[in-house]
C-alpha positions in Angstrom: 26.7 -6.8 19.2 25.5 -3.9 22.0 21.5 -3.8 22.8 21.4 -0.3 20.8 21.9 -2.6 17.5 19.8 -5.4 18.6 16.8 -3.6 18.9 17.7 -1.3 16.0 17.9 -4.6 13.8 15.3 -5.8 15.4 12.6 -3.2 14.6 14.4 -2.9 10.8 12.8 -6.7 10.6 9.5 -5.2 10.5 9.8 -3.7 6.9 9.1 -6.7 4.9 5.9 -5.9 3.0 7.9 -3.2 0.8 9.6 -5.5 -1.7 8.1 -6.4 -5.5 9.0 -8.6 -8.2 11.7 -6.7 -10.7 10.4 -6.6 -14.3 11.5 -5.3 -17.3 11.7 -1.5 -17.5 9.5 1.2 -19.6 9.4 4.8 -18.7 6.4 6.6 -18.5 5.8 9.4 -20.7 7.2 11.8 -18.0 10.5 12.7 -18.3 12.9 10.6 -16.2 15.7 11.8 -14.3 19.1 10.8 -15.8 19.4 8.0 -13.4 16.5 6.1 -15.3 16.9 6.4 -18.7 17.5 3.0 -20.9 20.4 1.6 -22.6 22.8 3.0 -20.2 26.1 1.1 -18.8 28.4 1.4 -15.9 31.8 1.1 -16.2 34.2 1.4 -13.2 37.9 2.2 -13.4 40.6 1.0 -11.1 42.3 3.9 -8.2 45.5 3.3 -10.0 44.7 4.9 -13.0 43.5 7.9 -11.7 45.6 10.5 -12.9 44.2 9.0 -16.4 40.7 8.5 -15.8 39.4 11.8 -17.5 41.7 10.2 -20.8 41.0 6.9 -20.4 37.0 7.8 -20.2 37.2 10.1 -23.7 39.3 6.9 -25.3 36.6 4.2 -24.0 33.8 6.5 -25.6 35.9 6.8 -28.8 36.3 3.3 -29.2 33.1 1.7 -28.3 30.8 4.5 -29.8 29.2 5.6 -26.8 28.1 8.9 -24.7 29.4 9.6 -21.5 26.0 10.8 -19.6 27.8 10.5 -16.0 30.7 10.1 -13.6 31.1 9.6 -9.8 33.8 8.4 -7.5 33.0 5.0 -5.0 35.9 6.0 -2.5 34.7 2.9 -0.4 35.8 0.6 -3.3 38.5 2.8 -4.3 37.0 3.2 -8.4 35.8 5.8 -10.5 32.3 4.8 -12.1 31.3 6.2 -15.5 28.0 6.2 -17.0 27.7 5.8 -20.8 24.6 5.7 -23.1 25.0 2.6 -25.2 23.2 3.8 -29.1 20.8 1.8 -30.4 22.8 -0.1 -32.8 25.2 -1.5 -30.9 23.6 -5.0 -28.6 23.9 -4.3 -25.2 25.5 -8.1 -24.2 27.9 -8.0 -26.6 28.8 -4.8 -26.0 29.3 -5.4 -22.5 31.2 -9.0 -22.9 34.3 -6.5 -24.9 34.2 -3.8 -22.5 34.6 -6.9 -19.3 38.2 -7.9 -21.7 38.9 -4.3 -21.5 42.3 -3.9 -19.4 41.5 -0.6 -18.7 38.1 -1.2 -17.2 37.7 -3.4 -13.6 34.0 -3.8 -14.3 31.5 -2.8 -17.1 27.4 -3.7 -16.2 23.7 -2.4 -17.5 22.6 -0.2 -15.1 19.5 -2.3 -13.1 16.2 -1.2 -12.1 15.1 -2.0 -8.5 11.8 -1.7 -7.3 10.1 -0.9 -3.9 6.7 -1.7 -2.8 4.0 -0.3 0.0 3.2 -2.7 2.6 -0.1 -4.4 1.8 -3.4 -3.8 3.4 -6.5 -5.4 3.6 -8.9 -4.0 6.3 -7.3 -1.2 7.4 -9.2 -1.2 11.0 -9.0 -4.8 12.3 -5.6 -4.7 13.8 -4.6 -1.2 14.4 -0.6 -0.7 15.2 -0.9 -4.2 16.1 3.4 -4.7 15.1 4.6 -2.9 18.7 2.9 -5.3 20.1 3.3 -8.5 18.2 7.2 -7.4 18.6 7.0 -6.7 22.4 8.6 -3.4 21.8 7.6 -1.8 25.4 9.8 -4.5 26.8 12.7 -4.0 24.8 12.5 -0.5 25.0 13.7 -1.3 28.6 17.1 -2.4 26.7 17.7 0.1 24.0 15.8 2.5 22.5 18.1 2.6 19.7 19.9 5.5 21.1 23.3 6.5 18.8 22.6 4.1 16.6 23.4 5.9 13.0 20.5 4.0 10.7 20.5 4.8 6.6 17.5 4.4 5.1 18.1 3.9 1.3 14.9 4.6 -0.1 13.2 7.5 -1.5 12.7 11.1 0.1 11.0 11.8 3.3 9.0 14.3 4.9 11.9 15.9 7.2 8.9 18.1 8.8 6.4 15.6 9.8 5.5 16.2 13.8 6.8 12.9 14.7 10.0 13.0 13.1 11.5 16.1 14.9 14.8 15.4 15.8 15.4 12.1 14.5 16.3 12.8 10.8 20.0 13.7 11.1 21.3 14.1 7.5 19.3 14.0 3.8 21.0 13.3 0.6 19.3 13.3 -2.9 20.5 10.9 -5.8 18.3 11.5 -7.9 18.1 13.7 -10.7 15.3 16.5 -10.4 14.9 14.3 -6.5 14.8 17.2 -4.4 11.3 18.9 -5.7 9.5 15.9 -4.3 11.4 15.2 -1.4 9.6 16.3 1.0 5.9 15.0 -0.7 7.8 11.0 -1.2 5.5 8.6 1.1 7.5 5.5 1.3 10.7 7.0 2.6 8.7 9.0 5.3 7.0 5.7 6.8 10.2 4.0 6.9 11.3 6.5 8.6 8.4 6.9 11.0 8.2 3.1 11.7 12.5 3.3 12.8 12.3 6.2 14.8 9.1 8.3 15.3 9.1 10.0 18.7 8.3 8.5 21.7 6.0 10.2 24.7 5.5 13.0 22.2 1.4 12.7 22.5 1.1 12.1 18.8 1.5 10.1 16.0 2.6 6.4 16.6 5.8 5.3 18.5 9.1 4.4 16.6 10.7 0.9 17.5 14.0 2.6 17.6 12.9 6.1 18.8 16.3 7.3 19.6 18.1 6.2 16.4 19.8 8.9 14.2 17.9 8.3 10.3 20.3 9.5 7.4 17.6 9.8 4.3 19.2 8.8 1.2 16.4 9.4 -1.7 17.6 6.9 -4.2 14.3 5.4 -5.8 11.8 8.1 -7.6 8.2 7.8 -7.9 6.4 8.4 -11.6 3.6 9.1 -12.4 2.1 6.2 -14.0 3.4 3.6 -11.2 0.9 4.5 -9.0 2.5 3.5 -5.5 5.6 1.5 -6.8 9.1 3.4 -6.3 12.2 2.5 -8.7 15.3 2.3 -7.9 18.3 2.0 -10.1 22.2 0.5 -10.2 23.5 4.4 -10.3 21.9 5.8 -7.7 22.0 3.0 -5.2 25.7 2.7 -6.1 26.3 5.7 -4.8 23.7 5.6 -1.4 25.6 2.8 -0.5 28.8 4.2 -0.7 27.8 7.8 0.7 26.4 5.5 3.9 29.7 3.6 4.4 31.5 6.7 4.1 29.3 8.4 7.0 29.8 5.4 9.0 26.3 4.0 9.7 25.8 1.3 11.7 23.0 0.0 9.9 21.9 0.1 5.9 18.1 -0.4 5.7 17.1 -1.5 1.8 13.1 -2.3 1.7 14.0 -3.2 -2.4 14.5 -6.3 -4.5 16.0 -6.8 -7.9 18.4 -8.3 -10.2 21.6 -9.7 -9.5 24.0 -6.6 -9.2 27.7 -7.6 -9.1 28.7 -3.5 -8.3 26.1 -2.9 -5.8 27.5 -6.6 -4.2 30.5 -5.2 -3.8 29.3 -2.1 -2.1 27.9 -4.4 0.2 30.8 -6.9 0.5 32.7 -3.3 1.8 30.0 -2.7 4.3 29.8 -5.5 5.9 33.5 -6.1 6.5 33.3 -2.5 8.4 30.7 -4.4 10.5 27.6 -2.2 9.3 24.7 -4.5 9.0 22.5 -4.6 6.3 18.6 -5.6 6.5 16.5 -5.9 3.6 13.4 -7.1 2.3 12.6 -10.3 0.0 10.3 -11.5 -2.2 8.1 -14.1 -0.5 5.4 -15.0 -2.9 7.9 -15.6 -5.9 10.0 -18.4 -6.5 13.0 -16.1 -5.8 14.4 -14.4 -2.8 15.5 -11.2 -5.0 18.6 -9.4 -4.8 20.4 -8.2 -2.4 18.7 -10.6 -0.3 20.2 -13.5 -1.7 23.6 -12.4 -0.2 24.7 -14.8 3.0 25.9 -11.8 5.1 22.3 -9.8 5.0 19.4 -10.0 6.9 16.5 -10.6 5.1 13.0 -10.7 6.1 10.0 -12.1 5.2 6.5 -10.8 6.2 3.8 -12.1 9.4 0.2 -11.2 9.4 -2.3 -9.2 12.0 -2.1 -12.6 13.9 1.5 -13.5 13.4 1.1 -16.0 10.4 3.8 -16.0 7.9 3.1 -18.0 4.5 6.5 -19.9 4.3 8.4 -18.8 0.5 9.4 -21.3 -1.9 12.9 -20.6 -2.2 13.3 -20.7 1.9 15.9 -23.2 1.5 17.9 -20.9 -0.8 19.0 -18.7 1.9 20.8 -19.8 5.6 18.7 -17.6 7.5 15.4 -15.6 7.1 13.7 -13.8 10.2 10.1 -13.1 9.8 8.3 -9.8 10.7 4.8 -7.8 11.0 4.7 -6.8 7.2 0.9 -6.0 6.6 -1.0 -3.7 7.5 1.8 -1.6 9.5 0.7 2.0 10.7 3.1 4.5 9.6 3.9 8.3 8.9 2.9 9.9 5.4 3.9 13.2 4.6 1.9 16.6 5.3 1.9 15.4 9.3 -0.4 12.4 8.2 -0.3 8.5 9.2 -1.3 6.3 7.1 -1.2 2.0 6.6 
């Protein structure tokens, strides 16, 4: 592994604090973007049918009552993934138990709700942008500053104008329905991307731990407006994130999320790492669960450390073959509008 990816990885340790515990989903009275919206299934379709897959989805919505609400190619996992809106009538598991014994269909699954979480805080002023430190990032700054290393943060938007992200943020792709008019406003995304790769010796703003990485946004997770600081994420749009980054040849997928079990976004993920991109994400420490994807042997998962280094060891530690723990609280990062924030 060169120094430009240790210290990349290294830094990507330090976003631990923005996982939550999954629960079950209820929209708020806004309208949600496609992506969102209950009751809906994905159903993927081999690369051999191809020439048949506009067919072959009219048939499937024929046969099993449903509405096709989407469609998108994974070219990294060679299958076409349909969207259908399962009616009210018909019981999701058993619905979904005759679709898997379809031989036209490779998979069929719900489409899963992910969350993302703020880093905690407690006194705001006690330890200010205490993580360089704690990290020794001045010193391995003298190995790698991250430079060429292509990072994708899957996440929500970012501010692609804040002062201290000039010439970091390479690319920006929206996922999300209705995504774009908030792009630019979406705080989680833009400290993220702040904490990877905010400019160095720029005389503002706070220092990224990779300050010469390239940042691919790839606004995935939406904010409403009844879940105050918590971003969602769902199945469809982190499907295709993940296959948009492999595509673009990252070197590093950065996913500050936890959720469900998700057997099309594992495979996603079984495709990246076998073309050596490594994945970092965060966990659930205070549950009884590590959370998904962090449950998968090949990722690195992290688990947060204090002001003073302290990290409250999680119950399921023995669950997993490796955990690395990182600053999580209390992190100093970008916000949009040009602001910092904790």
């Amino acid at each position: 592994m060169n120094k430009q990816l240790v210290i990349t990885i290294f830094f990507l340790l330090g976003l631990t604090g923005c996982a939550t515990s999954p629960h079950s989903f209820s929209p708020p009275a806004i309208e949600l973007p496609k992506q969102f919206v209950e009751r809906q299934i994905l159903v993927t379709l081999p690369d051999a049918t191809k020439p048949q897959w506009k067919q072959i989805a009219k048939l499937i919505a024929q046969d099993y009552e449903l509405e096709l609400s989407g469609e998108f190619p994974l070219t990294s996992i060679a299958v076409n993934c349909l969207v259908f809106k399962t009616p009210e009538k018909l019981i999701m598991s058993v619905l979904l138990q005759r679709l898997r014994l379809d031989s036209r269909i490779s998979w069929a699954q719900e489409n899963l709700i992910f969350e993302g979480l703020q880093a905690s805080s407690d006194n705001v002023y006690t330890e200010l942008s205490y993580a360089p430190k704690l990290m020794h990032v001045s010193a391995a700054h003298r190995l790698s500053t991250g430079l060429g290393v292509k990072i994708a943060v899957i996440d929500t938007g970012a501010d692609i104008k804040h002062p201290d992200l000039q010439g970091r943020i390479i690319s920006i792709t929206n996922f999300v329905e209705g995504g774009e008019l908030s792009f630019s406003t979406d705080q989680h995304g833009t400290a993220i991307a702040g904490i990877i790769g905010a400019q160095s010796d720029n005389g503002i703003g706070i220092v990224g731990i990779a300050p010469k990485s390239e940042i691919v946004i790839m606004k995935s997770c939406w904010y409403s407006q009844q879940t105050g600081s918590e971003a969602k994420c769902s199945s469809w749009t982190l499907a295709k994130a993940i296959d948009a980054a492999i595509n673009k040849g990252v070197k590093i997928i950065n996913l500050s999320l936890a959720g469900p079990h998700d057997k099309l976004l594992e495979s996603l993920l079984d495709k990246a790492n076998q073309r050596g991109i490594t994945i970092v994400t965060a966990s659930l420490d205070k549950l009884s669960e590590p959370g998904f994807p962090a449950t998968l042997n090949y990722v690195i998962p992290a688990v947060s450390s204090d002001p003073k280094g302290t990290v409250i060891l999680p119950k399921w530690l023995s669950q997993l073959s490796a955990v690395v723990a990182a600053p999580g609280v209390e992190i100093v990062a970008t916000t949009p509008h040009g602001n910092m924030t904790f």
